[in-house]
N, C-alpha and C positions, 0 to 999 in steps of 0.2 A: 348312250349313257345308261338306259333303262335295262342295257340287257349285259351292261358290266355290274350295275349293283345286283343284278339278278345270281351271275357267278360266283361272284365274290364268297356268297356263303354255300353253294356246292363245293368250289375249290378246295374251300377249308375241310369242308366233312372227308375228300376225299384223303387229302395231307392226311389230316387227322385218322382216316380208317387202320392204317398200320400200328399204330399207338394202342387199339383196343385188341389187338391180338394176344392170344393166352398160350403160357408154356405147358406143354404135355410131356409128361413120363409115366411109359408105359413099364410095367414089370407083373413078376410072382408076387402073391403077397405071402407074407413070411407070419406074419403076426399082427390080430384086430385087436382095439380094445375099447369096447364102446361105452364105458362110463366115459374114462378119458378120451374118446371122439375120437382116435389115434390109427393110422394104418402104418405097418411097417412092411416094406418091400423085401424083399432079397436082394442082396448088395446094393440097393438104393437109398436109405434111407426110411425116417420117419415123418409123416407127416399126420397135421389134426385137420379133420375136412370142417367144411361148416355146417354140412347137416349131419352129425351124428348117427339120427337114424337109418343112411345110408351104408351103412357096415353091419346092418342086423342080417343080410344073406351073402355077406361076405367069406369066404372060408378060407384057410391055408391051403396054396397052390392053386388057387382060382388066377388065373391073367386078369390084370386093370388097368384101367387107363388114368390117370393123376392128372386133373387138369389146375393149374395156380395162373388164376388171373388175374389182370393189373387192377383189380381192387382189394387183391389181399385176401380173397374167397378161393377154398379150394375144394374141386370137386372130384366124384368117384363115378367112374362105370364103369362095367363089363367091356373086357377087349373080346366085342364079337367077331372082330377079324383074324384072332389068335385059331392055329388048326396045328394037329399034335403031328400033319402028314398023311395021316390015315385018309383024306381026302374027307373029313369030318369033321365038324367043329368037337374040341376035345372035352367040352362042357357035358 
């Protein structure tokens, strides 16, 4: 009995781990605007991040990563995996 109440709330965390995963959209960004907090992708969309100050070394035509997660928080970085071919990052 001692080692079913013990499960019981691992089980749950586990159920529960798919439920905290976050969507990703990576693109070009097209346009920052950092009074408005605001990034705009190339044919993706607009989004406002939650730290603002994360679009101060933002530029047009940098690759990013968009991450929106199940709290309604959405965040920015550098896609360092993006390469233009050259066999170098094209940053």
């Amino acid at each position: 009995m001692r080692k079913l109440v013990f499960l019981l709330p691992l089980a749950g965390l586990l159920v529960g781990g798919p439920a905290l995963a976050a969507d990703t959209v990576g693109g070009v960004v097209a346009h920052t605007d950092l009074s408005m907090g605001t990034i705009t992708i190339v044919g993706g969309g607009t989004y406002r991040v939650s730290e603002p100050r994360l679009l101060r070394n933002v530029a047009p035509g940098e690759h990013v990563i968009i991450t929106k997660n199940d709290n309604n928080t959405i965040g920015l970085q550098e896609d360092s995996n993006f390469s233009d071919g050259s066999g170098q990052n094209a940053y």
